[in-house]
N, C-alpha and C positions, 0 to 999 in steps of 0.2 A: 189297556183297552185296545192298544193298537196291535197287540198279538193276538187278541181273541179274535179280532177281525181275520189277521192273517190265516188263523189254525181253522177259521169257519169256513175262508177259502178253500184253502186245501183240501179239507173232508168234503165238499160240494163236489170239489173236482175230480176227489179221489173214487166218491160213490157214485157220479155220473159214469165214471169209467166201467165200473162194474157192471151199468146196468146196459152200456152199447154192446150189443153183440158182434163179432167178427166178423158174421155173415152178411151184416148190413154196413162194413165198410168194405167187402171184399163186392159187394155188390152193387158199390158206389162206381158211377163213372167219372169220368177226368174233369167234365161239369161240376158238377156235385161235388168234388173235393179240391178243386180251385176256388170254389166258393166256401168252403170251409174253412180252407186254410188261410183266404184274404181278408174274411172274415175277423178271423184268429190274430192275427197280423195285425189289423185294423184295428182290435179293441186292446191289444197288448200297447200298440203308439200311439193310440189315445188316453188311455188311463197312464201310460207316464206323462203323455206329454199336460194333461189334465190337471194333476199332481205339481209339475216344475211350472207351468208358466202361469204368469198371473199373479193373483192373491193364494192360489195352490189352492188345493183342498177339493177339488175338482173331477176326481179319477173316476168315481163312477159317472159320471155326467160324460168326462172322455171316452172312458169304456164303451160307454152304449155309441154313442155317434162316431166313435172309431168304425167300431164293429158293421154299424149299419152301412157306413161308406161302403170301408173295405171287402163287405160282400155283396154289394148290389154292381162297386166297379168290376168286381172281377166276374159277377154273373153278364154285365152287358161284353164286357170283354170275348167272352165264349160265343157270346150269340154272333150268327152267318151277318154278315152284310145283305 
């Protein structure tokens, strides 16, 4: 069960990839892909850490609230004083 999950990953990410055009990352500004990428960041340390600490079992629950942190701090990050 625990591969099928994994390989259902993979294809999700593998056919997202297909369906982003190049045009709208190259048309991305340094905003927009800090928040991406902290994002990214954020849901990657949350679903391990989701996963290891605790009763475990946890990773999509860390995933999303990873994710949510880690692009809302880096979108306030960017913004002027």
């Amino acid at each position: 069960m625990k591969k099928i999950k994994i390989h259902a990953l993979a294809l999700a990410i593998g056919l997202s990839a297909l369906f982003t055009g190049c045009d709208s990352i190259k048309n991305a500004n340094n905003e927009q892909k800090g928040v991406a990428i902290g994002a990214t960041a954020g849901a990657l340390l949350g679903g391990i850490l989701g996963n290891n600490l605790g009763k475990g079992g946890n990773t999509a629950a860390g995933a999303i609230i990873g994710g949510v942190v880690g692009g809302g701090i880096t979108y306030v990050s960017f913004k002027p004083c």
